[in-house]
C-alpha positions in Angstrom: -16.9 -13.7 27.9 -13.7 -15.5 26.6 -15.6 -15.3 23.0 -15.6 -11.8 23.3 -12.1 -11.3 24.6 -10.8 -14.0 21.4 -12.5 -11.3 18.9 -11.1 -8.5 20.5 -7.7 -9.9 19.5 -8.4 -11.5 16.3 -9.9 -7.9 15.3 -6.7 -6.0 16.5 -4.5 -8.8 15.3 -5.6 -7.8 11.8 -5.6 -4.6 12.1 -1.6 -5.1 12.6 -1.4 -6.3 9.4 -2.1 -3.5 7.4 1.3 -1.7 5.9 1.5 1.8 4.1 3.8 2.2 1.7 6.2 5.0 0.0 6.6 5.0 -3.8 9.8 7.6 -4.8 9.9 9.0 -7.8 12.8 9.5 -10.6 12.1 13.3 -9.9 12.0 13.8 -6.1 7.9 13.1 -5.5 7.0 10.9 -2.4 4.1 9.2 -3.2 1.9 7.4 -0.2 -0.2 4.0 -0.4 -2.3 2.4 1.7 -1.9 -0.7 0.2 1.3 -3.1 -1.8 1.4 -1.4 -5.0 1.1 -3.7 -8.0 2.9 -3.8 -11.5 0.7 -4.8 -14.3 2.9 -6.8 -16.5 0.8 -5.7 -19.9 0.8 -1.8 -19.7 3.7 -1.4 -17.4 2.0 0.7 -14.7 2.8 0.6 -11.1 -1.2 0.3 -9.9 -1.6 1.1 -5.9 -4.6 2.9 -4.2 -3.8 6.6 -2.4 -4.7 7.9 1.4 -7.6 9.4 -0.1 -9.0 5.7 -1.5 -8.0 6.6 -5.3 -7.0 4.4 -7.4 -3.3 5.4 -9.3 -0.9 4.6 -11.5 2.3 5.4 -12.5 4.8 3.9 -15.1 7.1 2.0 -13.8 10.0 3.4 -15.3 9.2 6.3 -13.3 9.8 5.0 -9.8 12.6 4.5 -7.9 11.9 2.6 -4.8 9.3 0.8 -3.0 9.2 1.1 1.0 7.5 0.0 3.3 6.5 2.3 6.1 
């Protein structure tokens, strides 16, 4: 029993960790991740994955800010 009740919290415990992130635009847009958007140093792209699973980018000399939600 105290096995289960240990995975019951390790499981929700991680589910914590997951943050969602909002990535303004020079021109207004809000844009929504579900995960830390990253910034490949070769093409300078902003790479971060959308609510819908979809993998994006967006130059980097587009965006404004970076928040976490």
């Amino acid at each position: 029993m105290k096995q289960w009740i240990f995975a019951a919290f390790c499981v929700l415990g991680l589910a914590g960790c997951a943050h969602d992130y909002i990535i303004a635009t020079n021109d207004g847009q809000m844009l929504s991740s579900d995960s830390k958007p990253e910034l490949d140093e070769d093409t300078g792209l902003l790479e971060f994955e959308d609510s819908d699973g979809r993998k994006q980018q967006i130059p980097q000399s587009q965006v404004k800010q970076v928040m976490e939600r």
